[in-house]
C-alpha positions in Angstrom: -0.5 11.6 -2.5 -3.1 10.4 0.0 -2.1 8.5 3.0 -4.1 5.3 3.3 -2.7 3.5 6.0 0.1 3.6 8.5 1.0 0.9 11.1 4.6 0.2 12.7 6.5 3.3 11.1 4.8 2.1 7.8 3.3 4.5 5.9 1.2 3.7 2.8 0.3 5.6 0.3 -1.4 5.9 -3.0 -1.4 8.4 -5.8 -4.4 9.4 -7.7 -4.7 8.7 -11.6 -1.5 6.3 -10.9 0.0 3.7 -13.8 -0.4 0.3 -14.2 -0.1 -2.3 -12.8 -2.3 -1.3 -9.7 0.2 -1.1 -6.6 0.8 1.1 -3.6 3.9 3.0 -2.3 5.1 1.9 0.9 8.2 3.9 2.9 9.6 3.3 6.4 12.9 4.6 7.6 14.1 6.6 4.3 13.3 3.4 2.4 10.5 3.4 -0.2 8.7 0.4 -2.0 6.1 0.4 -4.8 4.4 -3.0 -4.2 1.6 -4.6 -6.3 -1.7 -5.1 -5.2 -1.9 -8.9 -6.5 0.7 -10.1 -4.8 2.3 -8.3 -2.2 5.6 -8.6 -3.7 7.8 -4.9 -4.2 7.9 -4.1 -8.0 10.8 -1.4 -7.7 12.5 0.2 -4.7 13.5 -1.5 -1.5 12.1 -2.0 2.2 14.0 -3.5 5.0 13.3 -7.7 5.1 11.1 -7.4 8.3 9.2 -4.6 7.1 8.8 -6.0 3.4 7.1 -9.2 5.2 4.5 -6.9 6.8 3.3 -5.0 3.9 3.3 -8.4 1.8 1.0 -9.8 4.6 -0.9 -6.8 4.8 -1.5 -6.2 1.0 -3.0 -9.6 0.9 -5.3 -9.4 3.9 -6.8 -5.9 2.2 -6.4 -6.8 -1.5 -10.1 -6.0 -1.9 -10.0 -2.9 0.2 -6.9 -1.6 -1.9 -8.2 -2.4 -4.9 -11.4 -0.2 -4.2 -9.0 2.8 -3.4 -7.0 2.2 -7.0 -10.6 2.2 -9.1 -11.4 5.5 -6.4 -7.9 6.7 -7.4 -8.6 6.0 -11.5 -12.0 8.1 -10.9 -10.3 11.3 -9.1 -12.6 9.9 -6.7 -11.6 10.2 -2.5 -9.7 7.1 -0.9 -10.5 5.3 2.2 -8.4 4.6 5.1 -7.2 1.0 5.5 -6.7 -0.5 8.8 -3.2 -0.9 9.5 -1.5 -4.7 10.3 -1.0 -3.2 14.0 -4.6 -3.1 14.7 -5.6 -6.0 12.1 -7.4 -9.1 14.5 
């Protein structure tokens, strides 16, 4: 599963040819998240509080850039690296 981003311990990541709806899986510290691309918000699994709060804000500032990489992902096509929310302006 490709590595698209990682920023504060947070590693995201997204599989190729994945199910709907379009989402991401996030994991820091032995916890892991799948979290939606629409909203931010964790479909299944469980971050820490802090941590969730930073992915949410983070999968709202790239929506468009994570939705390329899911259509990349549907294609068997190569994903591209996200900036991570530590480096973010």
């Amino acid at each position: 599963m490709p590595i698209i981003s990682v920023f504060f311990g947070i590693v995201i990541r997204m599989y190729h040819d994945d199910h709907p709806p379009p989402h991401f899986h996030a994991a820091y510290q032995g916890f892991e998240a799948f979290v939606g691309i629409s909203d931010g918000e964790i479909i299944h699994g469980d971050l820490p509080k802090k941590a969730a709060r930073i992915v949410r804000q983070w999968a709202l500032d790239h929506r468009d850039a994570l939705m390329a990489n899911w259509a990349h992902g549907e294609a068997l096509e190569p994903m591209e690296m996200i900036p991570g929310a530590d480096v973010d302006d």
